[in-house]
Wavefront OBJ file of the C-alpha trace (Angstrom):
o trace
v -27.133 -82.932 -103.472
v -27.239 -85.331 -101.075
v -29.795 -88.188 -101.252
v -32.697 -87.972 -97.945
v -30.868 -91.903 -97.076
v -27.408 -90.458 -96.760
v -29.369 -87.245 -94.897
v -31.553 -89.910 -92.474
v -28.010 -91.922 -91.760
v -26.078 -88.463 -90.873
v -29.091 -87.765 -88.485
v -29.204 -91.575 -87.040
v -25.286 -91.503 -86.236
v -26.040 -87.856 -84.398
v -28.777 -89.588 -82.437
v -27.243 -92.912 -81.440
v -25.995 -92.138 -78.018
v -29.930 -91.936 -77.006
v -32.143 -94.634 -77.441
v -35.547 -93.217 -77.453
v -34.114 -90.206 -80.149
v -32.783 -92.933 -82.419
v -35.782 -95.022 -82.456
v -38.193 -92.395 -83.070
v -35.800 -90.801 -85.677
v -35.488 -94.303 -86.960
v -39.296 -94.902 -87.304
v -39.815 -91.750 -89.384
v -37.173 -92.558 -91.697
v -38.532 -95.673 -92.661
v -41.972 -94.295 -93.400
v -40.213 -91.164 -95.285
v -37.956 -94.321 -97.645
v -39.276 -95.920 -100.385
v -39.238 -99.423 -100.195
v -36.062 -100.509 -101.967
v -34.462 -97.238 -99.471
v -35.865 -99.185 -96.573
v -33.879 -102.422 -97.425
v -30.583 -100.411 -97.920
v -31.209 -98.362 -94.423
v -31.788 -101.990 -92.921
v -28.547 -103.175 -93.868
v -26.604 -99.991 -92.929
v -28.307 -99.836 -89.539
v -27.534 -103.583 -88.304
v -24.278 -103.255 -89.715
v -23.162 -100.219 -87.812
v -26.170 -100.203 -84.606
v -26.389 -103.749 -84.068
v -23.936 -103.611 -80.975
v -26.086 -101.302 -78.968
v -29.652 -100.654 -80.574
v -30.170 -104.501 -81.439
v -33.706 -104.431 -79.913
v -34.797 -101.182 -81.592
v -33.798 -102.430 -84.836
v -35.376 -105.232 -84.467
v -38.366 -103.654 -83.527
v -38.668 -101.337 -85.730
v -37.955 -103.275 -88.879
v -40.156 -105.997 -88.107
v -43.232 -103.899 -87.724
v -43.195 -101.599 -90.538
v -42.705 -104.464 -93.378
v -41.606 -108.239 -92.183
v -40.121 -109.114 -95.573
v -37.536 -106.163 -95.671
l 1 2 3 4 5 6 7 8 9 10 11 12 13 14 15 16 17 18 19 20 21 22 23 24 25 26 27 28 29 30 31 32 33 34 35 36 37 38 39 40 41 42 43 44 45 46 47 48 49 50 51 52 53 54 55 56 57 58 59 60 61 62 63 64 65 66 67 68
C-alpha cells in the first residue's frame, strides 16, 4: 500500500499544469503530513516545481511552519 506522501505527490504532478489546483491541493497536503512528511514533500516539491510554481511553494511552505 502506498504511503498518503507518494498518494499527495501522484495528485500534485496531476495538478501542476494549474496553479490555483496545485496550491490548494498543496495546502491540504501539508496539513494532512506529519511533520517529518512535510520536510520530505518540501524537498520533492522544489526539486521537481521550482521552475514554474516557485511563488506557491514559497508561499505555502513559509506559512504553515518557517523552520521546515
Amino acid at each position: 500500500m502506498a504511503s498518503m506522501l507518494e498518494y499527495i505527490k501522484i495528485i500534485l504532478q496531476k495538478v501542476s499544469f494549474d496553479r490555483r489546483l496545485f496550491e490548494k491541493e498543496l495546502r491540504k497536503a501539508i496539513r494532512m503530513l506529519m511533520p517529518d512528511e512535510v520536510k520530505r514533500l518540501k524537498a520533492w516539491c522544489y526539486e521537481r516545481f521550482s521552475s514554474v510554481h516557485l511563488p506557491v511553494l514559497n508561499n505555502c511552505f513559509t506559512i504553515v511552519n518557517p523552520t521546515v
